[in-house]
C-alpha positions in Angstrom: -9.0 -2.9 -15.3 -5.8 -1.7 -16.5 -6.5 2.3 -15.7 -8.3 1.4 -12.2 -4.7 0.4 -11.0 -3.0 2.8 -13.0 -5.2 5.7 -11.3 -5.2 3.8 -7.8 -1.6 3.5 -8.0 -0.7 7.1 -8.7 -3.3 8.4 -6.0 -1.8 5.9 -3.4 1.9 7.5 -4.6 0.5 11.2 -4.5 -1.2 10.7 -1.3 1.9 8.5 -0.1 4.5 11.9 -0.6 2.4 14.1 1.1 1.7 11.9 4.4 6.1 11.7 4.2 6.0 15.4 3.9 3.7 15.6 6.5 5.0 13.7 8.9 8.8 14.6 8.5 7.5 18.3 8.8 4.1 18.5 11.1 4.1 15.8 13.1 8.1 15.5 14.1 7.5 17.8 16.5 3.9 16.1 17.8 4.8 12.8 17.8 7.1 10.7 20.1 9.7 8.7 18.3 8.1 5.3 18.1 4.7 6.4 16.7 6.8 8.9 14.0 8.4 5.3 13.4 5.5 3.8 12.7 3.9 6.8 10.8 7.4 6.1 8.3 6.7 2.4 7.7 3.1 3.1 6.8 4.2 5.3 4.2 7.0 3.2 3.1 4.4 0.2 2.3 2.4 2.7 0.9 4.5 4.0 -2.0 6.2 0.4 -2.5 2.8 -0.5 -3.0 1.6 2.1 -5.1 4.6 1.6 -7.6 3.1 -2.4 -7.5 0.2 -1.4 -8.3 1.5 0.8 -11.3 3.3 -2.2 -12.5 0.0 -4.6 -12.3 -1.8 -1.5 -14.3 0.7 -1.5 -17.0 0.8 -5.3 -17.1 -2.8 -5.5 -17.4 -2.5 -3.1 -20.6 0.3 -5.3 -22.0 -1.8 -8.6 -22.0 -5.1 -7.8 -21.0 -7.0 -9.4 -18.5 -4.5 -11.7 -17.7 -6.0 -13.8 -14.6 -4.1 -13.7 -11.4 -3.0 -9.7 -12.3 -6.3 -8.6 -11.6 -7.0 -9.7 -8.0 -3.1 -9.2 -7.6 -3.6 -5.4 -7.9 -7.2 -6.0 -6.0 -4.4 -7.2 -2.8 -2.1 -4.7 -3.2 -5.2 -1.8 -3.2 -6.8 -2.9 -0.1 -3.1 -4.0 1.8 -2.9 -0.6 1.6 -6.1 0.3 3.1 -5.7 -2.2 5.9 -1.8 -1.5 6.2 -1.0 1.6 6.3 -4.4 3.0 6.8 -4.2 1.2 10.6 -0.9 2.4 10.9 -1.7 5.8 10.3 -4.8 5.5 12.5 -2.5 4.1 15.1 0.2 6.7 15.1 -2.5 9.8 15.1 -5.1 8.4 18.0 -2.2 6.5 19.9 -5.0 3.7 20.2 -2.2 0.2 20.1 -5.5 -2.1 19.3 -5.6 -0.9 16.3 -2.1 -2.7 15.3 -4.3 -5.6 15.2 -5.6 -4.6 11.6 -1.7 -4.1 10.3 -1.7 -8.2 9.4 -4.6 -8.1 7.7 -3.3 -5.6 5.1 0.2 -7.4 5.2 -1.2 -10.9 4.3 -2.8 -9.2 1.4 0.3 -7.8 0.2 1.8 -10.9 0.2 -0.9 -12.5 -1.2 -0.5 -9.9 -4.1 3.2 -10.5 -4.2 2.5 -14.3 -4.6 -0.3 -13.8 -7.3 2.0 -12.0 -9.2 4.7 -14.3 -9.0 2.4 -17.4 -10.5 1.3 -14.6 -13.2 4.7 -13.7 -14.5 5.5 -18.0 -14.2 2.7 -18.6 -16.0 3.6 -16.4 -19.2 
């Protein structure tokens, strides 16, 4: 399970650079200033996330299925989904409604934050 959030991880970092670039340099212009904002803070929690999910990958490696690091990195994979992926939604479409995903995807990050906490307590 180790390489799923290794590979999940980089993708989510790769894909999270070029939305930056893509929003500081095609949609700047397109956009109005709050929904560039909100574009930003997607793909902040995106790459903070990503680098999480790295560091559940490589601690999955280090001590194998370890229990809580697995369903820790499941959180932090589908935070981003419901996270950012509304936020993005939201900023392209304009559509406000579908803010009401965003705290879906941010209890599971701090659900994955808190799993990973008792982990590293419980080694």
């Amino acid at each position: 399970m180790g390489k799923v959030f290794l590979v999940i991880g980089a993708a989510y970092g790769l894909i999270g650079v070029a939305l930056g670039a893509f929003g500081a340099h095609a949609l700047r212009a397109r956009l109005p200033a709050d929904l560039l904002a909100v574009w930003k803070t997607a793909v902040e929690y995106q790459l903070v996330h990503a680098l999480a999910l790295l560091a559940v990958g490589l601690l999955l490696r280090q001590h194998g299925s370890a229990g809580l690091l697995q369903p820790a990195g499941a959180c932090f994979a589908g935070g981003v989904l419901l996270f950012s992926g509304s936020l993005y939604a939201l900023s392209l479409s304009g559509v406000r409604v579908l803010g009401a995903i965003t705290p879906l995807g941010g209890v599971l990050f701090l659900a994955g934050w808190a799993l990973l906490l008792l982990a590293a307590l419980r080694t």
